[in-house]
MARLUM-260796 format. One record per residue: residue in three letters; x, y, z of N, C-alpha, C in turn. Coordinates in steps of 0.05 Angstrom, whole numbers, plus 5000, padded with zeros to 4 digits. Each point is the difference from the previous one (the first is absolute). Example, Ala and Ser with C-alpha at 12.3 -4.5 7.8 and 13.67 -1.06 7.14 Angstrom:
// MARLUM-260796
REC    aa    nxx    nyy    nzz   caxx   cayy   cazz    cxx    cyy    czz
REC   ALA   5264   4886   5156   4982   5024   5000   5018   5024   5000
REC   SER   4993   5021   4986   5016   5024   5001   4985   5022   5014
This chain:
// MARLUM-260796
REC    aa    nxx    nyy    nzz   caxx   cayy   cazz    cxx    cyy    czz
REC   UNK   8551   3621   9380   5009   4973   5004   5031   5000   5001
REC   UNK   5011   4990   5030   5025   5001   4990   5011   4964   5002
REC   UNK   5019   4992   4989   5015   4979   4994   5015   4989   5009
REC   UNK   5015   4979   5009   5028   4998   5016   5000   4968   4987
REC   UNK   5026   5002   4985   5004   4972   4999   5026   4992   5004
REC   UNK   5006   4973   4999   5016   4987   5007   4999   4967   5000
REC   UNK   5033   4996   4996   5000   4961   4994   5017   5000   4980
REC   UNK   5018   5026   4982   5021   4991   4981   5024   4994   5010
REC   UNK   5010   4995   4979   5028   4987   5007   5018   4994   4978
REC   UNK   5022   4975   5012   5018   4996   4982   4992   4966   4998
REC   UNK   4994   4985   4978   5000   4975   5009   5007   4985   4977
REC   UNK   5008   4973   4998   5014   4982   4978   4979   5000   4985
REC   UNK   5003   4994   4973   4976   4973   4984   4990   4986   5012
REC   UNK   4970   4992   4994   4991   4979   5018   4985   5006   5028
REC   UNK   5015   5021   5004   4988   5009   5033   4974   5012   5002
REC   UNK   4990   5007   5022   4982   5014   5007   5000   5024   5016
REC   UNK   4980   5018   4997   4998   5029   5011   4969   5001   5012
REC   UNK   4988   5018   5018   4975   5004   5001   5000   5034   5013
REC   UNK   4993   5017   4978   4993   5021   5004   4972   5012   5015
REC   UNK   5004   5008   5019   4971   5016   5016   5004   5024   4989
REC   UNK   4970   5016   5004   5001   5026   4998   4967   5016   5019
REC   UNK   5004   5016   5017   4986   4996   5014   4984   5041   4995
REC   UNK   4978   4997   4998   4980   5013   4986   4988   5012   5029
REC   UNK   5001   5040   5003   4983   5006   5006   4975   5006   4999
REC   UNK   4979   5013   5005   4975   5004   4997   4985   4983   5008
REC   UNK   4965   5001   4989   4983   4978   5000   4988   4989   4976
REC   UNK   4985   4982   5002   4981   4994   4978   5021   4983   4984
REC   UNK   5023   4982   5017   5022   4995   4989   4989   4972   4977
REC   UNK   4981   4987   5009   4988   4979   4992   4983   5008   4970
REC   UNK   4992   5024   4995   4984   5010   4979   5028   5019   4978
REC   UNK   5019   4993   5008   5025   5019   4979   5007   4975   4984
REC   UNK   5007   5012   4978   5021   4989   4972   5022   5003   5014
REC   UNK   5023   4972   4999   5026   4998   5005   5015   4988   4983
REC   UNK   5024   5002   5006   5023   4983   4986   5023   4997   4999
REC   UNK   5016   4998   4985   5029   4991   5002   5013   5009   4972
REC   UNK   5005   5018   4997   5023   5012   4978   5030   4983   4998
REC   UNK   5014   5009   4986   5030   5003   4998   5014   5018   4976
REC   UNK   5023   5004   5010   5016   5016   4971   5024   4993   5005
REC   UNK   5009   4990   4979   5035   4993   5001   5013   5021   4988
REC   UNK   5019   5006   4996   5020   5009   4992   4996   5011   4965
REC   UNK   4992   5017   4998   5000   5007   4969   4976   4991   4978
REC   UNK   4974   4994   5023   4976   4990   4984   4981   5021   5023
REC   UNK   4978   4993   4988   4969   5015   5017   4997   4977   5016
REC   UNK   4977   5018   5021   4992   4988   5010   4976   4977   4999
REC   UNK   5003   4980   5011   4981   4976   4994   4983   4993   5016
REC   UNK   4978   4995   4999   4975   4982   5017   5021   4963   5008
REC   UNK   4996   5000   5027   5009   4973   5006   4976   4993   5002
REC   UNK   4975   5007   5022   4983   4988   5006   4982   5017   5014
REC   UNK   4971   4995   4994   4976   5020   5019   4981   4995   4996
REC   UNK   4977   5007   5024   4975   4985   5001   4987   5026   5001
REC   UNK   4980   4993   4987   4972   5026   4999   4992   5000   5027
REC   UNK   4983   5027   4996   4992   5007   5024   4982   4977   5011
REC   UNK   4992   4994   5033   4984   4991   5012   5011   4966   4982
REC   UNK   5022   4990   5003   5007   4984   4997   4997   4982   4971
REC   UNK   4998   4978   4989   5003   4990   4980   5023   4981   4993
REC   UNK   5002   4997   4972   5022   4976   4996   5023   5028   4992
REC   UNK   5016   4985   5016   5033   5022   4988   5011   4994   4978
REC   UNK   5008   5021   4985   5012   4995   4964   5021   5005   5014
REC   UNK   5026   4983   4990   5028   4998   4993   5008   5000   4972
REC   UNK   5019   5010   4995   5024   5009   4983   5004   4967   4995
REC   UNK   5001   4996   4968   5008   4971   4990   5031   4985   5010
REC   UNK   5011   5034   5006   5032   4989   5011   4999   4984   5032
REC   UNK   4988   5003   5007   4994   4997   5034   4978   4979   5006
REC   UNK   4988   4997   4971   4976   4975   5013   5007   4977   5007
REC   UNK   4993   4982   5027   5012   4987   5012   5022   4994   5016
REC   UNK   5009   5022   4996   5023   5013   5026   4989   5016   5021
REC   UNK   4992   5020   4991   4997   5020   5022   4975   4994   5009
REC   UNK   4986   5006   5020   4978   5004   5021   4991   5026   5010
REC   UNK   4973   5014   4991   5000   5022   5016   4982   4999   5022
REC   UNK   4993   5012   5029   4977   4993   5007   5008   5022   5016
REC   UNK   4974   5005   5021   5000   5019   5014   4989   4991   5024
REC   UNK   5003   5020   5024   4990   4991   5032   4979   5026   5001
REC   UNK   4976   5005   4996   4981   5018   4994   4999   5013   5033
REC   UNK   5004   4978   5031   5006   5020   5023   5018   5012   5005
REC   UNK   5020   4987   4984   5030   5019   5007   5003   5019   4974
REC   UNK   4980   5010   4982   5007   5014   4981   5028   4992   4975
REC   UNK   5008   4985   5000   5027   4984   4989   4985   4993   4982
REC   UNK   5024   5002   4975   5003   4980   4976   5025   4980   5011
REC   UNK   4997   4981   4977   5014   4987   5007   5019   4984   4969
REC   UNK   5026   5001   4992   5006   4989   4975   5019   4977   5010
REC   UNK   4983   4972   4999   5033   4980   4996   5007   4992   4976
REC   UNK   5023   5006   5001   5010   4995   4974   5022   4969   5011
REC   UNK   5000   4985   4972   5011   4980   5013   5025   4977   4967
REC   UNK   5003   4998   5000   5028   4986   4973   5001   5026   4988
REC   UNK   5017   5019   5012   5007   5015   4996   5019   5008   4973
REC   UNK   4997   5021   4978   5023   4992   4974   5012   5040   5006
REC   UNK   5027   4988   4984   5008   5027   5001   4983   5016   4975
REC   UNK   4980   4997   4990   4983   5021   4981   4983   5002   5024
REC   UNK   4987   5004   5022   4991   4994   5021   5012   5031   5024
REC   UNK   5029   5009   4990   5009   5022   5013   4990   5027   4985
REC   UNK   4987   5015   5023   4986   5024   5001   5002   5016   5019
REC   UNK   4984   5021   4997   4997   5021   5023   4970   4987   5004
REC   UNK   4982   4994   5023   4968   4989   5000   4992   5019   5021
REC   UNK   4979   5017   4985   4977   5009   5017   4976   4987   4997
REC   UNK   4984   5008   5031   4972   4992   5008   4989   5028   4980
REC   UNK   4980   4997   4992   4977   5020   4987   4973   5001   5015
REC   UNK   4982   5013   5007   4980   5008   5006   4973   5018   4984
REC   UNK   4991   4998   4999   4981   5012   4984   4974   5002   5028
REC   UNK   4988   5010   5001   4990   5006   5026   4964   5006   4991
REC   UNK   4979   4975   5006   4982   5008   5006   4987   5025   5012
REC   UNK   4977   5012   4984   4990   4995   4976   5017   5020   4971
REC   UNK   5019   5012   5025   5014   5006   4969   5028   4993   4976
REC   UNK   4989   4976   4997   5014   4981   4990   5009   5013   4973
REC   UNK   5014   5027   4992   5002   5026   4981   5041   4998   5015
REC   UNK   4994   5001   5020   5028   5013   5019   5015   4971   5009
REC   UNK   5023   5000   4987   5031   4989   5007   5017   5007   5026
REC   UNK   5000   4985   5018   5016   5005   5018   5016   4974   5001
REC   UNK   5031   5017   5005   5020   4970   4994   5015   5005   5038
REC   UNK   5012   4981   4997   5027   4990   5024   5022   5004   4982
REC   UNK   5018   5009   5020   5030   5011   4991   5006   4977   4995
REC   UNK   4998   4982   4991   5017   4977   4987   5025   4987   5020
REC   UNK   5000   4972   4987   5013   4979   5011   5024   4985   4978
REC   UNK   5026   5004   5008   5004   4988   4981   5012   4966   4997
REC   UNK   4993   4988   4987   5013   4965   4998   5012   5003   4975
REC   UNK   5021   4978   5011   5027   4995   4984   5000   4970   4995
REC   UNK   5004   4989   4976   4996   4974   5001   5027   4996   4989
REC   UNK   5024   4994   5013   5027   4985   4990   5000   4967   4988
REC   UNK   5004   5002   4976   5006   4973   4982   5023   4981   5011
């Protein structure tokens, strides 16, 4: 599985971003996905991801009600909008993959990074 994402940036407080990340292979509809981040001098964190073969998406308490994840299952894409944007909010964000049926194996995207200026 390989990864390609994109949609970071530089944006004020308040603003909005919407990160794609667009997923080779098949069986794209039966994989575990999601939305990481890591800022600067912490681990990495779960933003948001839905079990395999779809379900309700868990978000990160920091992000509930901001962000949006969803996906286009013909175009293989995730999809993250992020939206009242805070500078605790600036990261490096990768897409994650976990790949039906072997939901054991991590495959990431070279990361995206957003900058949230105060």
């Amino acid at each position: 599985v390989q990864l390609q994402a994109s949609g970071g940036g530089l944006v004020q407080t308040g603003g909005s971003l919407r990160l794609s990340c667009v997923a080779s292979g098949s069986a794209f509809s039966l994989n575990r996905m999601g939305w990481y981040r890591q800022a600067p001098g912490k681990q990495r964190e779960l933003v948001a991801r839905i079990p395999g073969g779809g379900g309700s998406v868990v978000y990160a308490d920091s992000v509930k009600g901001r962000f949006t994840f969803s996906r286009d299952i013909a175009k293989n894409t995730l999809f993250l909008q992020m939206n009242s944007l805070e500078p605790e909010d600036t990261a490096v964000y990768y897409c994650n993959v976990r790949p039906w049926p072997n939901y054991d194996m991590h495959y990431w995207g070279k990361g995206t990074q957003v900058t949230v200026s105060s």
